[in-house]
Steps between C-alpha positions, in 0.01 A plus 500: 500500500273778371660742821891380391413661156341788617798579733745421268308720192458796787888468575601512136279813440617684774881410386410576123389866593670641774819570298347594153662418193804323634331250666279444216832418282675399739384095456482546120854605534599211700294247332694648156835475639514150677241314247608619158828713488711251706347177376552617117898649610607195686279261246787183481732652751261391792630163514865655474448680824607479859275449749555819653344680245207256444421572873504850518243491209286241602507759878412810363117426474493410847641863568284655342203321689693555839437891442193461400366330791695738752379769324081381547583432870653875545145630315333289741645606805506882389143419468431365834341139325777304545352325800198478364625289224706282696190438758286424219435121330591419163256257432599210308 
């Protein structure tokens, strides 16, 4: 479990500080936006809306985690340890 954490702490640094500032925001931003401006506009109204609109919202997290992961398997294959990774175990 101890290697799962390590890779996924190595990942998120690498993510965090290739692109600067933005990237460093860039979560605060989101986490801003989806968990306390839209919860505190909609506050009643979400059981007034279609489902349409409940689904998009409840989606957009798993966009965001989409790029993310495409974007640590482009580092790894620009860095030539992407089959490394994939040969290795994951212990349990």
């Amino acid at each position: 479990m101890s290697d799962l954490w390590t890779m996924i702490w190595k990942e998120s640094k690498d993510f965090h500080l290739s692109g600067g500032r933005s990237n460093l925001l860039q979560p605060l931003l989101i986490f801003g936006i989806l968990g306390i401006v839209m919860p505190l506009s909609f506050t009643q109204h979400w059981i007034d809306l279609d489902p349409a609109p409940v689904l998009i919202i409840l989606y957009a997290p798993f966009l965001f985690v989409t790029s993310f992961i495409g974007d640590a398997i482009a580092g790894e294959r620009e860095r030539h340890t992407l089959e490394t990774l994939l040969a290795s175990r994951i212990s349990d």
